[in-house]
C-alpha positions in Angstrom: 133.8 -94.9 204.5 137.2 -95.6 205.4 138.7 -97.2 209.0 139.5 -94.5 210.1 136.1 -92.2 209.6 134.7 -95.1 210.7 136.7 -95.4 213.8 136.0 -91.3 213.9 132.1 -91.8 213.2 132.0 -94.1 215.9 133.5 -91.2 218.7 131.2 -88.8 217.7 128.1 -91.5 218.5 129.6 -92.3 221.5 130.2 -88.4 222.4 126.6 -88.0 221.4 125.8 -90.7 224.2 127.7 -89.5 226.8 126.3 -85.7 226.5 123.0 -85.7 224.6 122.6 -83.5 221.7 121.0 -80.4 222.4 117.3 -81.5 221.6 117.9 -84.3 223.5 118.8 -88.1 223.8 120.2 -90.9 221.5 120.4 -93.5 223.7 116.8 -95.5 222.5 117.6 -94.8 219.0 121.4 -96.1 219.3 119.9 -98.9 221.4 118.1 -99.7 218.5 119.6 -99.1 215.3 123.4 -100.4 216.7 121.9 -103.5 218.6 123.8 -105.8 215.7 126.6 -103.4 214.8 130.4 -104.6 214.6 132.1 -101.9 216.3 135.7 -101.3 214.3 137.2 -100.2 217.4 136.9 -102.8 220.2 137.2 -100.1 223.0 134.3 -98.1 221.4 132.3 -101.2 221.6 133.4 -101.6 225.2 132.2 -98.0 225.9 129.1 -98.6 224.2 128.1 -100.9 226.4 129.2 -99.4 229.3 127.1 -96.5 228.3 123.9 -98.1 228.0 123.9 -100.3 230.5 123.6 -97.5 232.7 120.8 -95.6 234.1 119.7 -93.1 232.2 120.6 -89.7 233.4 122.8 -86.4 233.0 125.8 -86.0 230.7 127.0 -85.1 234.4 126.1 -88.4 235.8 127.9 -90.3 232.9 131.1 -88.0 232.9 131.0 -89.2 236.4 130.1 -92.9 236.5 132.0 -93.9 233.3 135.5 -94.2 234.2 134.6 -96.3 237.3 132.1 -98.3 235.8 134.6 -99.1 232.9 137.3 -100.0 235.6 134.6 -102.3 237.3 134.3 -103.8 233.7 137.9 -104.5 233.6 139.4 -101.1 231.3 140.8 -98.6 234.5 143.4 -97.5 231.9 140.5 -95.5 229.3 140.6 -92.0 228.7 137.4 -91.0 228.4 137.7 -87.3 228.4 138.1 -88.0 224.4 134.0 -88.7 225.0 133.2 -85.6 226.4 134.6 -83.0 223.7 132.0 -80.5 223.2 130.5 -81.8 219.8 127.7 -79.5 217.3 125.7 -82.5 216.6 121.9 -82.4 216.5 119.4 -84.8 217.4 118.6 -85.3 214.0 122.3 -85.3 212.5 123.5 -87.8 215.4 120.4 -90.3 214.5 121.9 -90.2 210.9 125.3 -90.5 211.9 124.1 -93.2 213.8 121.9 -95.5 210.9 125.1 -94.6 208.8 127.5 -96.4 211.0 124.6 -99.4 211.2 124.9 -99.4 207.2 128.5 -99.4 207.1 130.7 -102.6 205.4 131.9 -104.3 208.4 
């Protein structure tokens, strides 16, 4: 996997924790499986934990929580509409995606 799918890979999980999939949550499996993972993107790993430091709750809640709790943390200046783009990932496909990323060289 290159940088840059990596760096792509890593969006999509992240767009998969801020919305859900449509069978439902990552969160305890990303939680999980990522708890040792080197993000490639530093902002991702920012967002990341961000995200689950959270309460659980909505996609509607964390569309909007996360730009203020991001700010809070120091980042006022991310974008994180690029989180929100309507993705087709299942539960099942995002999980993968997920333990793929975990594999990854790093």
């Amino acid at each position: 996997m290159t940088g840059h799918d990596r760096g792509e890979r890593e969006r999509l999980v992240l767009g998969a924790l801020c919305q859900g999939t449509p069978q439902g949550s990552v969160r305890e499996s990303a939680r999980r499986i990522l708890a040792r993972y080197h993000w490639q993107e530093p902002l991702h790993q920012i967002v990341y934990q961000v995200l689950l430091a959270m309460p659980f709750g909505s996609p509607q809640l964390a569309r909007q929580q996360l730009h203020a709790r991001l700010t809070r943390a120091g980042f006022p200046d991310v974008e994180v509409g690029d989180f929100f783009r309507p993705h087709s990932l299942s539960q099942a496909a995002a999980e993968e995606l997920i333990r793929n990323l975990a594999g990854s060289k790093q």
